[in-house]
MILOBA-116763 format. One record per residue: y, x, z of N, C-alpha, C in turn; residue in one letter; residue number from 1. Coordinates in steps of 0.1 Angstrom, whole numbers, m for minus. Layout:
{r {Y,X,Z},{Y,X,Z},{Y,X,Z},A,NUM}
...
END
This chain:
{r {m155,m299,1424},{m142,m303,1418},{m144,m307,1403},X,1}
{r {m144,m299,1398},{m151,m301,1381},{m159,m313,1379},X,2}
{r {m172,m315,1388},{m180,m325,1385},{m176,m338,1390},X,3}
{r {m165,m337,1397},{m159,m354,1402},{m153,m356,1385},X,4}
{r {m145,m343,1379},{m139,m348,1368},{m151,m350,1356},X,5}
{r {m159,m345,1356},{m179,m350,1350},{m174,m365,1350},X,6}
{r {m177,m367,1356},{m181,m384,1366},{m174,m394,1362},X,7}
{r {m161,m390,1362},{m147,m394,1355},{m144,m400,1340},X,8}
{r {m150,m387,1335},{m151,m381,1318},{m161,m395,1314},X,9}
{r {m172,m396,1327},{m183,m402,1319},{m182,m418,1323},X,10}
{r {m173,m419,1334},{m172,m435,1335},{m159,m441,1325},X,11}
{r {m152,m431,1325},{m142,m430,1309},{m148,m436,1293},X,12}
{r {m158,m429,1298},{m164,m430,1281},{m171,m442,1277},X,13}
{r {m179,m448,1293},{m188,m461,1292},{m179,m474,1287},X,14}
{r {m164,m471,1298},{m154,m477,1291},{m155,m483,1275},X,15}
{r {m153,m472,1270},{m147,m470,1257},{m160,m479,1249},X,16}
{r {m166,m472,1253},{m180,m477,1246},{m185,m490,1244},X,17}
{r {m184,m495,1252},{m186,m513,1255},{m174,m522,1249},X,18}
{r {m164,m512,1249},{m152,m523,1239},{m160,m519,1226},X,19}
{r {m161,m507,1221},{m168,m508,1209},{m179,m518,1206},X,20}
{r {m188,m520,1214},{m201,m523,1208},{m200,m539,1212},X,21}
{r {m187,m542,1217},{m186,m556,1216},{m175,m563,1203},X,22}
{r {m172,m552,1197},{m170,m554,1180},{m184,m551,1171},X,23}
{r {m192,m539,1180},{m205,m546,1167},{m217,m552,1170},X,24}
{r {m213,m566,1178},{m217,m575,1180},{m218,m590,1169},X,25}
{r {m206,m585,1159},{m206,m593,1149},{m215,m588,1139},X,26}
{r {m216,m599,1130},{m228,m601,1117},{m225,m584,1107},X,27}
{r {m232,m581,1097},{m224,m570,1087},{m232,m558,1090},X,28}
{r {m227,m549,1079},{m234,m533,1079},{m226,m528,1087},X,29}
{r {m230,m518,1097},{m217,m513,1105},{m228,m502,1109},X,30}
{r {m218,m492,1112},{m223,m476,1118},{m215,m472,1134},X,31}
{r {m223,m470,1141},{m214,m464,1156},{m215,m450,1151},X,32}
{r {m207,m445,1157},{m204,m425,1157},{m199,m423,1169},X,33}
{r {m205,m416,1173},{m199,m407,1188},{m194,m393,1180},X,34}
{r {m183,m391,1184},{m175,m379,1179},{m168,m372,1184},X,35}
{r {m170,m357,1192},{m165,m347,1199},{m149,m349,1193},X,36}
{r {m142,m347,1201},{m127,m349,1196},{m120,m337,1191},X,37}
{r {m125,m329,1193},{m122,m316,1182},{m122,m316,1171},X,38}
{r {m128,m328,1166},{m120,m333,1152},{m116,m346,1151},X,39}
{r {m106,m349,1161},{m108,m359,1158},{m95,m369,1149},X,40}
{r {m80,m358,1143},{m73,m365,1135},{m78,m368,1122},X,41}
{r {m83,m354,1117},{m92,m358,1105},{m103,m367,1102},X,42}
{r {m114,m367,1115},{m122,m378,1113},{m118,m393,1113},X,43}
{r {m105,m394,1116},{m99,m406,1118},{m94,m410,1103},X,44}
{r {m89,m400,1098},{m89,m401,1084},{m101,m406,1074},X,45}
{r {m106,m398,1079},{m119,m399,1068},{m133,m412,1071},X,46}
{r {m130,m419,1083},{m132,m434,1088},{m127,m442,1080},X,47}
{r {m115,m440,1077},{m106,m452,1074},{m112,m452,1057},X,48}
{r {m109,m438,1052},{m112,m438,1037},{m124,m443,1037},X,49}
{r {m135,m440,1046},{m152,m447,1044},{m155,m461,1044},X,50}
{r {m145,m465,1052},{m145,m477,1051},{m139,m486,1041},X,51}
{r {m131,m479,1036},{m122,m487,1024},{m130,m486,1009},X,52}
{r {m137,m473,1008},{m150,m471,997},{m163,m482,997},X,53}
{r {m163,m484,1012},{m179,m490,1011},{m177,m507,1019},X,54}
{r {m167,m509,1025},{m168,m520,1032},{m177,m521,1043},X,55}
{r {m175,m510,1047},{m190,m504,1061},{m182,m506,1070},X,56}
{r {m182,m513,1083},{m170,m514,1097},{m178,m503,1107},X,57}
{r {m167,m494,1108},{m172,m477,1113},{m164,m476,1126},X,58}
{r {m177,m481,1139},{m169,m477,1158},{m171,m465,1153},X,59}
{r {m162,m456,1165},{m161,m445,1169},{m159,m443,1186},X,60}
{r {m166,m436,1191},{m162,m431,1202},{m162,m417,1205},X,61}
{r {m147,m414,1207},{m144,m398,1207},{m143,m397,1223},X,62}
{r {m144,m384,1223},{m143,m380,1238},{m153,m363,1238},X,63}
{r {m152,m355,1248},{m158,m348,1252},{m173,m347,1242},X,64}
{r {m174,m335,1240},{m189,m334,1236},{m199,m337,1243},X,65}
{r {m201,m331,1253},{m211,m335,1265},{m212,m350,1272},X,66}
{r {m200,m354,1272},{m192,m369,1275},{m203,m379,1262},X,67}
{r {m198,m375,1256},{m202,m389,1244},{m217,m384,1239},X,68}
{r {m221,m374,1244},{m239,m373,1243},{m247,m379,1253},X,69}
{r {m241,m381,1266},{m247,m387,1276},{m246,m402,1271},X,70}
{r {m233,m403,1273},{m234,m420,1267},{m243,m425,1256},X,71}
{r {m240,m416,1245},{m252,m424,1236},{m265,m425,1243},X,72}
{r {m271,m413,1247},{m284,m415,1254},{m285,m423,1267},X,73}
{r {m276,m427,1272},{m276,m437,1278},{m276,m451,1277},X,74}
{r {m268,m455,1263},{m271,m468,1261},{m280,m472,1247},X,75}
{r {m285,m456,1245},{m296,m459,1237},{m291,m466,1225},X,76}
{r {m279,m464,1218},{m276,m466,1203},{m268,m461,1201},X,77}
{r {m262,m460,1187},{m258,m451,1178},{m263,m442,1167},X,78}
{r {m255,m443,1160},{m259,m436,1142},{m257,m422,1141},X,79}
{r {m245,m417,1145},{m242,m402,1141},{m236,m396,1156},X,80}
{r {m241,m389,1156},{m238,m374,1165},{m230,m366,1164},X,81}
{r {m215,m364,1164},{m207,m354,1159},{m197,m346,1167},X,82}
{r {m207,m337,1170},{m198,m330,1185},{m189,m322,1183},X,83}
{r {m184,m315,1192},{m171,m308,1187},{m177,m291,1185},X,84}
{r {m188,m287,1191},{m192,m272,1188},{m207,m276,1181},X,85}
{r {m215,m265,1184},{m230,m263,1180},{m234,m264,1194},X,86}
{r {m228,m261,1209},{m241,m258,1222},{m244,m275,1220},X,87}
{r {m238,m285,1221},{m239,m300,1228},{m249,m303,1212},X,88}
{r {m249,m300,1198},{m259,m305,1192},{m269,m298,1194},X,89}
{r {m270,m284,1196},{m286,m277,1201},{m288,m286,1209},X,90}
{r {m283,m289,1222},{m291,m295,1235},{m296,m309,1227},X,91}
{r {m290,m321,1218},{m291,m331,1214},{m302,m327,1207},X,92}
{r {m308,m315,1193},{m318,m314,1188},{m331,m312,1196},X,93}
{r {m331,m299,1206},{m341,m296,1213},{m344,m307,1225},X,94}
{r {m338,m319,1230},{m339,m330,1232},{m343,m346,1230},X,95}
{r {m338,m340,1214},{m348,m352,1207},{m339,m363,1199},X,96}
{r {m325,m362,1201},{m316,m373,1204},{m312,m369,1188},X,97}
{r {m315,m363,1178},{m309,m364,1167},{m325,m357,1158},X,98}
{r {m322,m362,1146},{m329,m358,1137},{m326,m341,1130},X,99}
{r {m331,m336,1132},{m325,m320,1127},{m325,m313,1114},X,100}
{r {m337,m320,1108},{m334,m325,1096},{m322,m327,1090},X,101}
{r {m312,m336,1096},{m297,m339,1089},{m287,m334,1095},X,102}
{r {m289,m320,1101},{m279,m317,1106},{m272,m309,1096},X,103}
{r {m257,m310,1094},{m249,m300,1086},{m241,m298,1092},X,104}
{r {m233,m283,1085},{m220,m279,1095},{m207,m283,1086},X,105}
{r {m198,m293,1092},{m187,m297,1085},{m174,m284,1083},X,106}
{r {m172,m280,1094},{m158,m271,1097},{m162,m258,1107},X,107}
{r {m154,m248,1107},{m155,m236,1114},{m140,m237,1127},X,108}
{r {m145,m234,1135},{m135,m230,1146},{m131,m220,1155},X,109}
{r {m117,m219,1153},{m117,m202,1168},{m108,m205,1173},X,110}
{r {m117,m202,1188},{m105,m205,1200},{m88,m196,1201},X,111}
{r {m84,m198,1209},{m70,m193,1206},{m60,m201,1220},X,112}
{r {m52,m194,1218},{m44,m199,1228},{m30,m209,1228},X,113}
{r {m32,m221,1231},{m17,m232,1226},{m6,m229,1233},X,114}
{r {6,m229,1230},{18,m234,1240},{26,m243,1234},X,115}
{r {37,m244,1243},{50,m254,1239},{53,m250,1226},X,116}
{r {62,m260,1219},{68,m250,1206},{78,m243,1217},X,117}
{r {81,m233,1204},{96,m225,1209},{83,m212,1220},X,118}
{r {75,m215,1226},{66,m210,1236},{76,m205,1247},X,119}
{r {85,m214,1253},{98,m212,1264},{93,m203,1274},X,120}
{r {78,m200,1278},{74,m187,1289},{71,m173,1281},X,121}
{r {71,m168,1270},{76,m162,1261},{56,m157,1261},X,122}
{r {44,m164,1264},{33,m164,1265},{28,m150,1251},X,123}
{r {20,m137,1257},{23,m130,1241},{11,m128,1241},X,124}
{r {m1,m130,1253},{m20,m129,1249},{m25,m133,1263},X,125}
{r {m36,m133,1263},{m45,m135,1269},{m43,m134,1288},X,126}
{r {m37,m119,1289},{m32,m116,1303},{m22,m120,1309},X,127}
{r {m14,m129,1301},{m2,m137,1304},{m8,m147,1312},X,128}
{r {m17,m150,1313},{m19,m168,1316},{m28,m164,1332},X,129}
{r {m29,m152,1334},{m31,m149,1349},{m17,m145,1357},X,130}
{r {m5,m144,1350},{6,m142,1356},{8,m155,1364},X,131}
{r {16,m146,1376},{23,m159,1386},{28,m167,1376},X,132}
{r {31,m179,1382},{42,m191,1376},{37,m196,1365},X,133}
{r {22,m189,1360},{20,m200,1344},{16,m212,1347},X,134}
{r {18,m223,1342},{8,m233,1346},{3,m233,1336},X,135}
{r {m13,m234,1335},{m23,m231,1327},{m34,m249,1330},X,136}
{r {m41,m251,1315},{m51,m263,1318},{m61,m253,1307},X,137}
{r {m77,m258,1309},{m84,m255,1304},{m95,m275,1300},X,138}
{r {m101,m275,1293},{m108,m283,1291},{m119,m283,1299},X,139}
{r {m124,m292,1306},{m134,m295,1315},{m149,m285,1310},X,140}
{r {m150,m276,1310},{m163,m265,1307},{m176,m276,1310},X,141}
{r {m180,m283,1316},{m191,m292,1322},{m191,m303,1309},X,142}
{r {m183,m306,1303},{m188,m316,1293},{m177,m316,1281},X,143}
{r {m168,m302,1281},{m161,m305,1268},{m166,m290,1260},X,144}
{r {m166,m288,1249},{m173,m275,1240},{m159,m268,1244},X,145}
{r {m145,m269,1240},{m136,m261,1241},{m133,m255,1256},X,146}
{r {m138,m262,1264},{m135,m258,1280},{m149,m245,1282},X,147}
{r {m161,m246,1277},{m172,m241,1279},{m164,m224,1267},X,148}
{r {m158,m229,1257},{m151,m214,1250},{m144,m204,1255},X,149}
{r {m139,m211,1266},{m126,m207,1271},{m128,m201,1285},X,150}
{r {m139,m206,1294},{m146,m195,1303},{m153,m185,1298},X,151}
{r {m160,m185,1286},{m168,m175,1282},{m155,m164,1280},X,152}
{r {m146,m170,1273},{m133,m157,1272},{m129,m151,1286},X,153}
{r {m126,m161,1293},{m126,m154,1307},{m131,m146,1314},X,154}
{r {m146,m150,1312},{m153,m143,1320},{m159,m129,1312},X,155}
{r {m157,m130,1301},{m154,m113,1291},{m148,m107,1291},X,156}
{r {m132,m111,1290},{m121,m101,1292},{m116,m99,1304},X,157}
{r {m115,m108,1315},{m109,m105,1329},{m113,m99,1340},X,158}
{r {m108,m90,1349},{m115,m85,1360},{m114,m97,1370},X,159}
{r {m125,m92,1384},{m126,m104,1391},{m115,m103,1396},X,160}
{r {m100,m100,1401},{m86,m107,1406},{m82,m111,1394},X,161}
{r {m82,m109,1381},{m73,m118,1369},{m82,m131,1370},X,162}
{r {m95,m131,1372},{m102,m143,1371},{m90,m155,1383},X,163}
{r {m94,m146,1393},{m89,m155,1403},{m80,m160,1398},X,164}
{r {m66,m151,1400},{m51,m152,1394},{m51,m162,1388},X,165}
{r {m59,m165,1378},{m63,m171,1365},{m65,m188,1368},X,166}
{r {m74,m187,1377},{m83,m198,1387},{m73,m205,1392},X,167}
{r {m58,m198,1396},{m48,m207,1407},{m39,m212,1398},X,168}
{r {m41,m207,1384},{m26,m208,1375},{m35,m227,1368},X,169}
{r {m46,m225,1371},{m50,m238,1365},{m50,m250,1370},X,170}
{r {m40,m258,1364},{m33,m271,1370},{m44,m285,1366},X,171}
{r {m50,m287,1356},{m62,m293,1351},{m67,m289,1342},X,172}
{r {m82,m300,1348},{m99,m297,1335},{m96,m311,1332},X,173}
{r {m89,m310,1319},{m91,m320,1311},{m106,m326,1300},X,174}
{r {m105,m336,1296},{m115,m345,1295},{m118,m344,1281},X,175}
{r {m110,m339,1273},{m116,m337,1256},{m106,m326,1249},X,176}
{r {m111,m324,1238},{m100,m313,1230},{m85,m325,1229},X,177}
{r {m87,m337,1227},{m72,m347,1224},{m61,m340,1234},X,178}
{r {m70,m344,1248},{m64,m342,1260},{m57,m329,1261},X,179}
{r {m66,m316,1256},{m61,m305,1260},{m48,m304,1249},X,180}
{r {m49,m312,1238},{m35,m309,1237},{m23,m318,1240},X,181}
{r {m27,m327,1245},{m16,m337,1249},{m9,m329,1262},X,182}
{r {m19,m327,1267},{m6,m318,1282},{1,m307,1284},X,183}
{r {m3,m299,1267},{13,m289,1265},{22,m299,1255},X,184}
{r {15,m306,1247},{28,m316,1242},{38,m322,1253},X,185}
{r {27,m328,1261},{38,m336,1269},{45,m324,1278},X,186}
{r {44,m312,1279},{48,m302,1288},{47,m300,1305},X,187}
{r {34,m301,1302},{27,m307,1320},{23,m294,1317},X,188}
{r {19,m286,1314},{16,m270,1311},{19,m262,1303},X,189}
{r {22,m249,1307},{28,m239,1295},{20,m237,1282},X,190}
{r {4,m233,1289},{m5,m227,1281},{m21,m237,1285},X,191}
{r {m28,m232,1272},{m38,m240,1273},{m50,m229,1264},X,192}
{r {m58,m226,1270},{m72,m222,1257},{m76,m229,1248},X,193}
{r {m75,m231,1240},{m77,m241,1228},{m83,m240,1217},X,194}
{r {m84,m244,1206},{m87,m244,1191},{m74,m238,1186},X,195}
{r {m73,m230,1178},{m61,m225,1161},{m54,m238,1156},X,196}
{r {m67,m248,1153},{m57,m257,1148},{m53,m266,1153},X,197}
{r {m50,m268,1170},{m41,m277,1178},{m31,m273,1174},X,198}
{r {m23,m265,1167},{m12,m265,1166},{m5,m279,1153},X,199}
{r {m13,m276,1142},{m17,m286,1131},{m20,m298,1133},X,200}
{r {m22,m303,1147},{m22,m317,1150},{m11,m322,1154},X,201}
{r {m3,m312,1159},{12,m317,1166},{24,m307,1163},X,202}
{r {26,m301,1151},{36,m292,1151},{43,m290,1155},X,203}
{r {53,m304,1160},{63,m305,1161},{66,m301,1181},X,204}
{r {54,m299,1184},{55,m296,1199},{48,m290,1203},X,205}
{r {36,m280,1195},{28,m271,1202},{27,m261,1192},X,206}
{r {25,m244,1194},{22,m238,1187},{12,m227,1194},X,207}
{r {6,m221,1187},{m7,m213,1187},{m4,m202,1189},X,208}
{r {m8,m193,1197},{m10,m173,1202},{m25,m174,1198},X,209}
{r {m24,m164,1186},{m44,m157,1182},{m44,m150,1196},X,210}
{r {m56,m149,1197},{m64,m141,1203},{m64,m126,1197},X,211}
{r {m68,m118,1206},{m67,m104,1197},{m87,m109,1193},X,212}
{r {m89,m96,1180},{m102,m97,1181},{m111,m94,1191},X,213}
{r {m112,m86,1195},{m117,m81,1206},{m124,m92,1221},X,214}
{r {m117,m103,1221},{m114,m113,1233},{m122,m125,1227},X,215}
{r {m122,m126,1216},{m133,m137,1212},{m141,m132,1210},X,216}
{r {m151,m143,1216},{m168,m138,1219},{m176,m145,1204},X,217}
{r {m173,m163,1199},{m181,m159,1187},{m169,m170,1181},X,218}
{r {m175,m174,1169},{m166,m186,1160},{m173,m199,1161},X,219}
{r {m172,m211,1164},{m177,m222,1164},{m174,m230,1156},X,220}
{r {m182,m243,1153},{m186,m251,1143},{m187,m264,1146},X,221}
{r {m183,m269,1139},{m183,m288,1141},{m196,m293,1133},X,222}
{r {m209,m297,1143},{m217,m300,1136},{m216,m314,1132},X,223}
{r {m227,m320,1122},{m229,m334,1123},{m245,m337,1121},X,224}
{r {m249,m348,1128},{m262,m350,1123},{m267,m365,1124},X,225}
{r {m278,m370,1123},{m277,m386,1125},{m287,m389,1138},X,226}
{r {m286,m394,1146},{m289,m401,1157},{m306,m404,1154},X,227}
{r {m310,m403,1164},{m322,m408,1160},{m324,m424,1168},X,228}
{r {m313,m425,1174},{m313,m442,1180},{m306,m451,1168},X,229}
{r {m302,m445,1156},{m301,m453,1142},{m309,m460,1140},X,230}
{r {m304,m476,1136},{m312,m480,1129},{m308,m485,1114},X,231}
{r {m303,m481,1106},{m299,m479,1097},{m297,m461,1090},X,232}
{r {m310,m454,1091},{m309,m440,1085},{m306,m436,1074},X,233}
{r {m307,m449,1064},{m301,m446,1046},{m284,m444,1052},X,234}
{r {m282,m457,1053},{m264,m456,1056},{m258,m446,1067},X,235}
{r {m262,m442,1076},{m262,m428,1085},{m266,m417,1073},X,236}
{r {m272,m413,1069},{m271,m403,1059},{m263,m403,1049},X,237}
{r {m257,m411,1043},{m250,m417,1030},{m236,m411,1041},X,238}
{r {m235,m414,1052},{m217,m409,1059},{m217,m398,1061},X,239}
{r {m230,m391,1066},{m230,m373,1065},{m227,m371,1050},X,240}
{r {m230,m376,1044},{m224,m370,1029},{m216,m372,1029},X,241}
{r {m206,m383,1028},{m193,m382,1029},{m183,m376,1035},X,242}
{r {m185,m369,1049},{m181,m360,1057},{m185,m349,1047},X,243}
{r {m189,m345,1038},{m194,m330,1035},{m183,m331,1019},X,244}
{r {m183,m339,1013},{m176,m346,1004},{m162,m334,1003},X,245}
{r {m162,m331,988},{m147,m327,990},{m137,m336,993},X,246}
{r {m136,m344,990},{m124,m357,991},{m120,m355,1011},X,247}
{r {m129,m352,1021},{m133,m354,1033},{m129,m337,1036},X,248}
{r {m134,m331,1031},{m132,m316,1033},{m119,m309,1028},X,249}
{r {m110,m317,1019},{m98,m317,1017},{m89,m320,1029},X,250}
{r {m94,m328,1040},{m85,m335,1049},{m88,m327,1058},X,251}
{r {m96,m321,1062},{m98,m311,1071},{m89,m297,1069},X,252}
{r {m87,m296,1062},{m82,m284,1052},{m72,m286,1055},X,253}
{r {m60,m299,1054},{m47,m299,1057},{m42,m297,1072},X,254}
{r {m55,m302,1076},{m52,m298,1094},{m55,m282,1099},X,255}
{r {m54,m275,1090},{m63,m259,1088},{m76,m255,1096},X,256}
{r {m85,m266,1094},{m99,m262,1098},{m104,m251,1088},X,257}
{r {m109,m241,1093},{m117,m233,1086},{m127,m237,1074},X,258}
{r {m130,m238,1064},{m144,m241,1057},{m152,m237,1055},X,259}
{r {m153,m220,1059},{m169,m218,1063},{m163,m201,1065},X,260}
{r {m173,m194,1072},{m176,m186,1081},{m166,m174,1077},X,261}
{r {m162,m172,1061},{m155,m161,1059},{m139,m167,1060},X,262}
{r {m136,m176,1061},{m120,m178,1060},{m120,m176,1076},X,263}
{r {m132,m182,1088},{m123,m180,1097},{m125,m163,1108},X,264}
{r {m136,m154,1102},{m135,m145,1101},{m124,m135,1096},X,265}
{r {m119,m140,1085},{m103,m139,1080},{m92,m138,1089},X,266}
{r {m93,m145,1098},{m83,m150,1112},{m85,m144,1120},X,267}
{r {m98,m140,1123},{m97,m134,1138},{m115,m121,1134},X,268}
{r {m115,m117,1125},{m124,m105,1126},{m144,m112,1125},X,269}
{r {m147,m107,1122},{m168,m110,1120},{m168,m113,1135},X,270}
{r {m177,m122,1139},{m182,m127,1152},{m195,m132,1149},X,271}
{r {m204,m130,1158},{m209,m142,1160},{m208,m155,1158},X,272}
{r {m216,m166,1153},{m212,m179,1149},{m223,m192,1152},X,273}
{r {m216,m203,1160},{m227,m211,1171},{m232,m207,1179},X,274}
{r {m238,m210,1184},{m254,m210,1194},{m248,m215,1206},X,275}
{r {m253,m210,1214},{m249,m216,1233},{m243,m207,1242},X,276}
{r {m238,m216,1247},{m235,m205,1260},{m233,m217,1282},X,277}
{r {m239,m207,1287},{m245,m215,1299},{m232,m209,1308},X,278}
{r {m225,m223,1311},{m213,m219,1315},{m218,m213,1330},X,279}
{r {m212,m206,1337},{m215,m202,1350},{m211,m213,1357},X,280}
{r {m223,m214,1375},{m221,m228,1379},{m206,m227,1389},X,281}
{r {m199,m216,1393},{m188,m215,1399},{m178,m221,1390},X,282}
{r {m178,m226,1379},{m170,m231,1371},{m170,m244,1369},X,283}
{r {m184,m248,1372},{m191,m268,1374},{m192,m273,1389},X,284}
{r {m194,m260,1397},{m188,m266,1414},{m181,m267,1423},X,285}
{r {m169,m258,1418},{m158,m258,1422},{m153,m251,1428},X,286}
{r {m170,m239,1427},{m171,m223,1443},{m156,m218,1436},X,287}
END
């Protein structure tokens, strides 16, 4: 079940990608970026500002972390690597597909739970969303970082009937962090496992239930690093600076991304921070 939506995610993305690279088919300096969409209002910001600084014409293709790593390595170009956790750039380092060397950590992240505004199912933690009648979506675990957060929660705090329970209340495995919030906006679901600051990309239609501490397993991070299918590495490293840039790190800030390990420790208690986690395969085959 999951991997038909894999398939999906990834014929989605080749889409996307070929309208791109038939804009940088034209003459000029230009940078591709593949970009986990867990950041992706701010990075949209901070594109526009890069490009208005340098006169650099900056594709993007956001989508799923897992989603837009296969593609670059598939069509074999691209400048920058910017996924939405740490597991999809470990696998990209110890693979070869980025220089590690230039990897930095832009922003901190902790999962959390979204709903409608007003939260009309009166949603109050984690054990709610195995109740009858919730309709629940999680992000595709097989190729999105926020979907792969959101089973690991599961599968730590729930016994095997909440799991189930859990399993029937889920109406879709959506295709990127965008997605996972567009379908409590649009109100196609109550609740969703998500990022803290989905709420900050859409106020005016979603709001956020913390997690207790206890229920989150670690804090994650939006890495960046430069592609090693760049062929321009001065100007790919010149835009990781600018991503790191206060001017850049201010815009993050208004969407309440975390800026480093103690503010979002602040929020939800010391965790663990990065590394990986191997989603179980009953979650990628549909057992």
């Amino acid at each position: 079940m999951v991997s038909r939506l894999f398939l999906a995610g990834a014929v989605f993305s080749v889409a996307i990608f070929f309208v791109a690279t038939e804009v940088l088919s034209e003459n000029g300096e230009r940078l591709l970026l593949f970009v986990g969409a867990a950041s992706k209002p701010p990075t949209e910001e901070a594109v526009k500002l890069f490009e208005k600084k340098t006169g650099v014409r900056v594709e993007v293709v956001f989508g799923g972390s897992g989603y837009i790593l296969s593609q670059m390595i598939l069509a074999k170009k691209g400048d920058i690597y910017f996924p939405g956790s740490s597991d999809y750039m470990e696998k990209a380092k110890r693979e070869g597909y980025v220089y590690p060397e230039t990897e930095r950590i832009v922003v901190y992240l902790v999962p959390a739970i979204n709903v409608q505004k007003g939260n009309p199912k009166h949603i109050k933690g984690l054990e709610d969303l195995a109740h009858p009648g919730i309709k629940v979506a999680i992000a595709n675990p097989e190729g999105v970082c926020v979907g792969a957060y959101a089973v690991e929660i599961i599968e730590k705090n729930f016994t095997k009937k909440q799991k189930k329970d859990f399993k029937k209340n889920i109406v879709n495995y959506t295709e990127s962090c965008a997605k996972t919030l567009t379908v409590v906006s649009l109100k196609q679901v109550d609740a969703v496992i998500g990022w803290s600051v989905f709420q900050h990309w859409n106020p005016e239609t979603v709001e956020t239930i913390p997690l207790k501490s206890d229920e989150v397993v670690r804090v994650g991070y939006i890495p960046i690093a430069v592609s090693t299918f760049t062929k321009n590495k001065v100007l790919a490293e010149q835009f990781v600076d600018f991503i790191l840039s206060e001017e850049v790190r201010s815009i993050f800030k208004e969407y309440q991304y975390f800026s480093s390990e103690q503010e979002a420790f602040a929020w939800i208690g010391q965790k663990p921070v990065g590394g990986e986690y191997a989603v179980p395969a009953e979650w990628t085959t549909g057992k």
